[in-house]
MARBA-3410 file (N, C-alpha, C, O; in Angstrom, 1 decimal):
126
0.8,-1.2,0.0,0.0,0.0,0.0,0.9,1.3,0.0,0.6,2.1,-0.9 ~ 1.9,1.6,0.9,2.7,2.4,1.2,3.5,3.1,-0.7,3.8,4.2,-1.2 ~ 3.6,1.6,-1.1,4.3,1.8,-3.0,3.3,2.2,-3.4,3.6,2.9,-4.3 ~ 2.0,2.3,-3.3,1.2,2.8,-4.2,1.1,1.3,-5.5,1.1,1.4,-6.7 ~ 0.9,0.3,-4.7,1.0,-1.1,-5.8,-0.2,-1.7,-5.4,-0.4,-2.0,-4.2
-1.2,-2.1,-6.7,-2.0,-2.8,-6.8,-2.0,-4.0,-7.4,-1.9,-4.2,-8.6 ~ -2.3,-5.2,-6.1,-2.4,-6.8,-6.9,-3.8,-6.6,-7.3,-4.7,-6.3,-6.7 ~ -3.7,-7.1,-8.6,-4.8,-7.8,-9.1,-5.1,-9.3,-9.2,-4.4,-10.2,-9.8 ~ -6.3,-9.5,-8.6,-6.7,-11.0,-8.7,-7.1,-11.6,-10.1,-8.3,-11.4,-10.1 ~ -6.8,-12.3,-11.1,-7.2,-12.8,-12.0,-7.9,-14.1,-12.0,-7.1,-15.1,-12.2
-9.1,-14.5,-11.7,-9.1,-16.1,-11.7,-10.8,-16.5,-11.9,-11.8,-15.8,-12.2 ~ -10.8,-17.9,-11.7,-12.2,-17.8,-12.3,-13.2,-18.3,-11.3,-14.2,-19.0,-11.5 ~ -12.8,-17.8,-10.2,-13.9,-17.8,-8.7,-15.0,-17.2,-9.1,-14.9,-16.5,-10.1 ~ -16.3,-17.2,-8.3,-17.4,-16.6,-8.4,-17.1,-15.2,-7.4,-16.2,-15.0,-6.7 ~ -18.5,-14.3,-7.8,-18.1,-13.2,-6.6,-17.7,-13.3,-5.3,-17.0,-12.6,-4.6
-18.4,-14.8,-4.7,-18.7,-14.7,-3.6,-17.3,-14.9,-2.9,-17.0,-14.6,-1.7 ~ -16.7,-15.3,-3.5,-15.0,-16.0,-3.3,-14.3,-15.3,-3.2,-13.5,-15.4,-2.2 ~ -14.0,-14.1,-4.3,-13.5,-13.0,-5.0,-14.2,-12.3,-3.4,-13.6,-12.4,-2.4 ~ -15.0,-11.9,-3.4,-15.5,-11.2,-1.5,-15.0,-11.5,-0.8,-14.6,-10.7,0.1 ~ -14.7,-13.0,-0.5,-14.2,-13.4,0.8,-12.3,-13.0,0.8,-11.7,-12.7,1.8
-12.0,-13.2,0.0,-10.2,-13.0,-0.5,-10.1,-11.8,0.0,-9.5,-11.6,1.1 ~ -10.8,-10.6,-0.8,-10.7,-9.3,-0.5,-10.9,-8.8,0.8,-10.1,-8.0,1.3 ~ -12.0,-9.4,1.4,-12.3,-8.8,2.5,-11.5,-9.3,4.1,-11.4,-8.7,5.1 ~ -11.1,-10.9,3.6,-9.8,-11.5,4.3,-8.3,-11.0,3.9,-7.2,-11.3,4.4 ~ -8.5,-10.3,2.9,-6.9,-9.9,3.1,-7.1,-8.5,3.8,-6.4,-8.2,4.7
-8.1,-7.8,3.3,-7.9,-6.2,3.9,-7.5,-5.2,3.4,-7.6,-4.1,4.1 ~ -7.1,-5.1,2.2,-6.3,-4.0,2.0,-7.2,-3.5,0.6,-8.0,-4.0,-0.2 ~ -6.6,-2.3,0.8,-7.7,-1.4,-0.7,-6.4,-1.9,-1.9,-6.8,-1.8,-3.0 ~ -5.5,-2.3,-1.8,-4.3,-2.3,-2.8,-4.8,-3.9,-3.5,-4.4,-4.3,-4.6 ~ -5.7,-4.6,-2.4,-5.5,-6.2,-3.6,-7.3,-5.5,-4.0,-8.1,-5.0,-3.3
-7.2,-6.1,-5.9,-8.3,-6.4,-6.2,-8.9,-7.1,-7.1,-8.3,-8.2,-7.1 ~ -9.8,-7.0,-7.9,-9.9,-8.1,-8.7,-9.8,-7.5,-9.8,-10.3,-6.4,-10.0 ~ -8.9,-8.5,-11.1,-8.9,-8.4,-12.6,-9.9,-9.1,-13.0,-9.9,-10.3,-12.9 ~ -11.0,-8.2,-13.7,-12.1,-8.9,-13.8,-12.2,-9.2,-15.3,-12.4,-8.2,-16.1 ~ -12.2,-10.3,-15.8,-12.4,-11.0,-17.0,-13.1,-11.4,-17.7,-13.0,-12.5,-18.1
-13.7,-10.8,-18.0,-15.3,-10.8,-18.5,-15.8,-12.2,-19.7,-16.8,-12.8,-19.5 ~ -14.8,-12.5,-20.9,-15.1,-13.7,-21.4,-14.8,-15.2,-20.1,-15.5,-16.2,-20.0 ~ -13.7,-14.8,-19.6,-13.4,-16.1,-18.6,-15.0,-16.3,-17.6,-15.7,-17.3,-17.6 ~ -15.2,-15.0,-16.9,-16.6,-15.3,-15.8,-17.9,-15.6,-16.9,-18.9,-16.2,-16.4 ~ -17.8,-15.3,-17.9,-18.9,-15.5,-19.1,-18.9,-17.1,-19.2,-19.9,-17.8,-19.0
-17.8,-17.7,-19.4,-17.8,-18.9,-20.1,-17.5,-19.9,-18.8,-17.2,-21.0,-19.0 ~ -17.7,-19.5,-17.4,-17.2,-20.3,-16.6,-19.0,-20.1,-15.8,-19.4,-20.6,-14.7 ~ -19.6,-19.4,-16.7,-21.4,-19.2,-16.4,-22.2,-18.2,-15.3,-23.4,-17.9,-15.1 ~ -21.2,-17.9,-14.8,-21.6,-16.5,-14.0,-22.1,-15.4,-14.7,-21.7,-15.1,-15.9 ~ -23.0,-14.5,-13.8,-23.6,-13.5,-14.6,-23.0,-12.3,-14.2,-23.1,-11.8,-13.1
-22.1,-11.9,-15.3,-21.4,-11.1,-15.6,-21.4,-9.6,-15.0,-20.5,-8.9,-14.4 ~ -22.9,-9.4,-15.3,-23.3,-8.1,-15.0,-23.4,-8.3,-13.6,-22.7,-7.6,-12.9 ~ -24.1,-9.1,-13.0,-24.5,-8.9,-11.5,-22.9,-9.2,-10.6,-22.4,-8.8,-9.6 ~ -22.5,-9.9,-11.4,-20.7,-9.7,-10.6,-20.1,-8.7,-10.5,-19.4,-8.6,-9.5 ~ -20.3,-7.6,-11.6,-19.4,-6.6,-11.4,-20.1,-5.4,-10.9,-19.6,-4.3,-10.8
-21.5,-5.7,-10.5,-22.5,-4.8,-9.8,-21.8,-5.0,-8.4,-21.5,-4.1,-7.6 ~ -21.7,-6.3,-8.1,-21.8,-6.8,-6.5,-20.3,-6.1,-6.4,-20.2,-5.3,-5.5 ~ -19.2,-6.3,-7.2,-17.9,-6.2,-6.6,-18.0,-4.3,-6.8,-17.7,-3.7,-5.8 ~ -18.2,-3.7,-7.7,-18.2,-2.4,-7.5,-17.1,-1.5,-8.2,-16.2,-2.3,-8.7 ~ -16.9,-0.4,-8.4,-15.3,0.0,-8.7,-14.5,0.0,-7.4,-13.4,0.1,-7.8
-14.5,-0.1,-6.6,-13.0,-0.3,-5.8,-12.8,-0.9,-5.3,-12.3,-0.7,-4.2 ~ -13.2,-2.2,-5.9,-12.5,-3.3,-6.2,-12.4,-4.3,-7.3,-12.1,-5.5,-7.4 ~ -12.6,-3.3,-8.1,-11.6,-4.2,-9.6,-10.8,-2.9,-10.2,-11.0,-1.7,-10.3 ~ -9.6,-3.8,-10.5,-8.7,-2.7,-11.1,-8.3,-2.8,-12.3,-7.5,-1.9,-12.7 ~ -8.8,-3.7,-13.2,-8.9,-3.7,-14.5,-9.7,-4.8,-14.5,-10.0,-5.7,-13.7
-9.9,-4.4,-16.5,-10.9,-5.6,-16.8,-10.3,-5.8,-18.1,-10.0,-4.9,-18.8 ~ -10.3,-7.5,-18.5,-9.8,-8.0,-19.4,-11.2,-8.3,-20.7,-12.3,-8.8,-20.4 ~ -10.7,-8.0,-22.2,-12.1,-7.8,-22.8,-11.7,-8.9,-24.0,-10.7,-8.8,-24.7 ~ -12.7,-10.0,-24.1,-12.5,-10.8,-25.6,-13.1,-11.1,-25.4,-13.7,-10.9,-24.3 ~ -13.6,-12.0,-26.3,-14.3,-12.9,-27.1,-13.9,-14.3,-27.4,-14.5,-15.1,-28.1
-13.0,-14.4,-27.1,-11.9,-15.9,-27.7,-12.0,-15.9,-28.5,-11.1,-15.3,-29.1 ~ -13.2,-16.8,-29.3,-13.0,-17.1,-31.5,-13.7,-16.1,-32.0,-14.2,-16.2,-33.1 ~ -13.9,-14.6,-31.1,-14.4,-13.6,-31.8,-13.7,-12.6,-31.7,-12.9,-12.6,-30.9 ~ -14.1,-11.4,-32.8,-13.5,-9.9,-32.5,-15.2,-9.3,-31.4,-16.4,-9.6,-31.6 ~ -14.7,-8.7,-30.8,-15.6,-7.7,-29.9,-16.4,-7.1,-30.4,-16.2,-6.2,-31.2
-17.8,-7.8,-29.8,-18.7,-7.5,-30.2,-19.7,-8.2,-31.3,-20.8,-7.9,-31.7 ~ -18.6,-9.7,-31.6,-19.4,-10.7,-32.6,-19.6,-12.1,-32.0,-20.2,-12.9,-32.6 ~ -19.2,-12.3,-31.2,-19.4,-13.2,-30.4,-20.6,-13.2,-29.1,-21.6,-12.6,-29.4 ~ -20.7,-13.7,-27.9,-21.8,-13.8,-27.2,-22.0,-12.9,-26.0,-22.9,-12.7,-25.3 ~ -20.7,-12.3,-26.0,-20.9,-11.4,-24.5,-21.6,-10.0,-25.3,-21.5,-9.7,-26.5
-22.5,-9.4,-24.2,-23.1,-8.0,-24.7,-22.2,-7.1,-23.9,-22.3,-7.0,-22.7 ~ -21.5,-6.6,-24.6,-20.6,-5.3,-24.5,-21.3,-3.4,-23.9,-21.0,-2.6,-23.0 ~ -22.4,-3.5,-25.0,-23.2,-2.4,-25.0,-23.2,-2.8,-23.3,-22.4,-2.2,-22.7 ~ -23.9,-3.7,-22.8,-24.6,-3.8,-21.6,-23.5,-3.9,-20.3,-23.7,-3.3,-19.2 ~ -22.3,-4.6,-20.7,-21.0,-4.3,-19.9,-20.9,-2.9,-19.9,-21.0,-2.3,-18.8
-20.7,-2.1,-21.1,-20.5,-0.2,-20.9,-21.3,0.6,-20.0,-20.9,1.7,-19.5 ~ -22.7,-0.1,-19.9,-23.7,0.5,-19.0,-23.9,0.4,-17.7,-24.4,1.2,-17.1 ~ -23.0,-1.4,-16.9,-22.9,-1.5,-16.7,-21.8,-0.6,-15.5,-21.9,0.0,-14.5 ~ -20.7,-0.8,-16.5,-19.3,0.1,-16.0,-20.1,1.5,-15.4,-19.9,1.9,-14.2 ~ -21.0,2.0,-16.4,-21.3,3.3,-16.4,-22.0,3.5,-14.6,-21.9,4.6,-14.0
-22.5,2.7,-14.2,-23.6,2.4,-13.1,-22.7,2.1,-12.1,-23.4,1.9,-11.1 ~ -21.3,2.0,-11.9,-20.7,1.5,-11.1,-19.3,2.5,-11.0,-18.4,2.2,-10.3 ~ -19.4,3.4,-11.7,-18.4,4.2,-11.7,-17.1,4.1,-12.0,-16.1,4.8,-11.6 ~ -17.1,2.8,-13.1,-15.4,2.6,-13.5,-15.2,3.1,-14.7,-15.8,2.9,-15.7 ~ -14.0,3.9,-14.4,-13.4,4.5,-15.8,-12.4,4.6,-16.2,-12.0,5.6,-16.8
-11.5,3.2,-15.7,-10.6,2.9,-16.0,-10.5,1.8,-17.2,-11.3,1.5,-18.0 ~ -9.2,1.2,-17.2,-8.7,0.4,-17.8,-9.5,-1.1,-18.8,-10.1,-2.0,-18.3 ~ -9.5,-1.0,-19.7,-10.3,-2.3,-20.5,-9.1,-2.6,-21.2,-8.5,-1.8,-21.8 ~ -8.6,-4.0,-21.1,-7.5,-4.1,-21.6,-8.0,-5.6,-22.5,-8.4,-6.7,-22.0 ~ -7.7,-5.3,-23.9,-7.7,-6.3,-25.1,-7.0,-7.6,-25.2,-6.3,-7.7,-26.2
-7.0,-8.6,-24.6,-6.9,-9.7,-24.9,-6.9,-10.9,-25.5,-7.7,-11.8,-25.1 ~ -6.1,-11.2,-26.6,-6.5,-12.3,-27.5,-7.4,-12.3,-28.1,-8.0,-13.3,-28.5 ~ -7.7,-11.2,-28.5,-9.1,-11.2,-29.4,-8.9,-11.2,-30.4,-9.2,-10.2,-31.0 ~ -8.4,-12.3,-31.3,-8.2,-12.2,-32.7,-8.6,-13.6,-33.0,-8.8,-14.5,-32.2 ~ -8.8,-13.6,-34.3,-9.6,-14.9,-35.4,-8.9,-15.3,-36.5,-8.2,-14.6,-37.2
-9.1,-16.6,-36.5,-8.4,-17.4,-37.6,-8.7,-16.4,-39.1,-9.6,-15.7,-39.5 ~ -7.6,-16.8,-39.7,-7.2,-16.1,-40.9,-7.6,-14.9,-41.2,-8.0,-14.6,-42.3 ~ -7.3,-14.0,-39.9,-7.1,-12.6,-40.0,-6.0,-12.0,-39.4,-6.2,-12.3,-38.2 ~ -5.1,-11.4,-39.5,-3.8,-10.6,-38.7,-3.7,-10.4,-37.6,-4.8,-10.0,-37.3 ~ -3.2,-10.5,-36.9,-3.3,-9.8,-35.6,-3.2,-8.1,-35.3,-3.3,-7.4,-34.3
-3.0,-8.0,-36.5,-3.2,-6.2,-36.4,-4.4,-6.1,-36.7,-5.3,-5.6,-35.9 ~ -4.6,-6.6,-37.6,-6.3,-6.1,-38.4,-7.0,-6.0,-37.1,-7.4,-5.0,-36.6 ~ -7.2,-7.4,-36.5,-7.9,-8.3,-35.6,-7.9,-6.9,-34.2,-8.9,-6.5,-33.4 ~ -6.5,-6.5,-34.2,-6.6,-5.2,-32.7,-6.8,-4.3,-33.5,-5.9,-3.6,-33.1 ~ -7.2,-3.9,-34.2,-7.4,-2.2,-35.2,-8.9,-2.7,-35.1,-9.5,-1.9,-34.5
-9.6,-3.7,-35.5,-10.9,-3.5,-35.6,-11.4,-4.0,-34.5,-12.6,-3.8,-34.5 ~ -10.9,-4.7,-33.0,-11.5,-4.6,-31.9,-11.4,-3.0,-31.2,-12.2,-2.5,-30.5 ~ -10.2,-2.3,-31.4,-10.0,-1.1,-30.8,-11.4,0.0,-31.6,-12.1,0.9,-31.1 ~ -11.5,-0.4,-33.3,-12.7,0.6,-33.8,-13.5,0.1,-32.5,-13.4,0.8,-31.4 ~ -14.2,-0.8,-32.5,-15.3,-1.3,-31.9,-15.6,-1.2,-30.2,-16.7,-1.4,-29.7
-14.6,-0.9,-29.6,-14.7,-0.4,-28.3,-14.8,1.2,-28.5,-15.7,1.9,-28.1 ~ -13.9,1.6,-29.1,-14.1,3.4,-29.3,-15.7,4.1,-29.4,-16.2,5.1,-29.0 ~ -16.1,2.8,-30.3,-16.9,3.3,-31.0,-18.6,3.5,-29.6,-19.6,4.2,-29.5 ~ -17.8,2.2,-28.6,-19.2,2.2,-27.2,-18.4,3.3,-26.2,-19.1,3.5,-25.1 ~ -17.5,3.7,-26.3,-16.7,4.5,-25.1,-15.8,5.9,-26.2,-14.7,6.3,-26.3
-17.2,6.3,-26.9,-16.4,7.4,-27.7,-15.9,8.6,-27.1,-15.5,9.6,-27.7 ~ -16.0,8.4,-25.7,-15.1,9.7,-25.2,-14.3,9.2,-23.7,-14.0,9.9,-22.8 ~ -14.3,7.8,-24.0,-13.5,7.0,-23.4,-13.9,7.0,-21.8,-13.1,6.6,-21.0 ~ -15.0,7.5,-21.5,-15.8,7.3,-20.3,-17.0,6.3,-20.6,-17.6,6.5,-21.6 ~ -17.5,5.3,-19.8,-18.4,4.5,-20.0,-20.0,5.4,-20.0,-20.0,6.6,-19.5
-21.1,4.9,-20.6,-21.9,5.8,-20.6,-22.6,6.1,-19.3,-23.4,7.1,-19.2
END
């Protein structure tokens, strides 16, 4: 705390677990990296997770699709932005792996970066 350093928890516990960690370690410096295709595909509801955990206590959030670019695949994005917006985070979305067979990996981050810009066009959630 004293460094001004934040652990993030990455993993694929439910909130309630992700509560108990946090609230057993104590400190405002650990929190959770909240991964939105991993808690998607491990069946948790997405939205009501990051309602219950709140902004201060996640310190980034990781954004894909796995075999999709953002926003073509099954997570609702629009509804994550609204989400954020209701919970006061306006930080960090950070792009992971979000690319598809027989496309570049630039293409693949140039057209997930259009596609987030385009729900956070002034780079605050709504």
């Amino acid at each position: 705390e004293e460094k001004q350093v934040i652990l993030g928890i990455e993993s694929t516990l439910n909130v309630d677990d992700h509560l108990r960690i946090l609230d057993g370690v104590g400190s405002p410096a650990v929190k959770v990296y909240y991964d939105v295709a991993n808690m998607h595909y491990a069946g948790y509801d997405i939205f009501a997770e990051m309602r219950r955990l709140g902004r201060d206590r996640i310190c980034q959030i990781h954004v894909k699709e796995y075999d999709h670019l953002l926003g073509q695949g099954p997570i609702d994005f629009p509804k994550i932005r609204d989400v954020l917006g209701e919970i006061g985070y306006y930080d960090w979305l950070i792009i992971e792996a979000a690319t598809v067979k027989g496309r570049s990996v630039v293409d693949c981050y140039r057209d997930n970066q259009k596609y987030l810009r385009s729900l956070f066009p002034t780079g605050k959630t709504a």
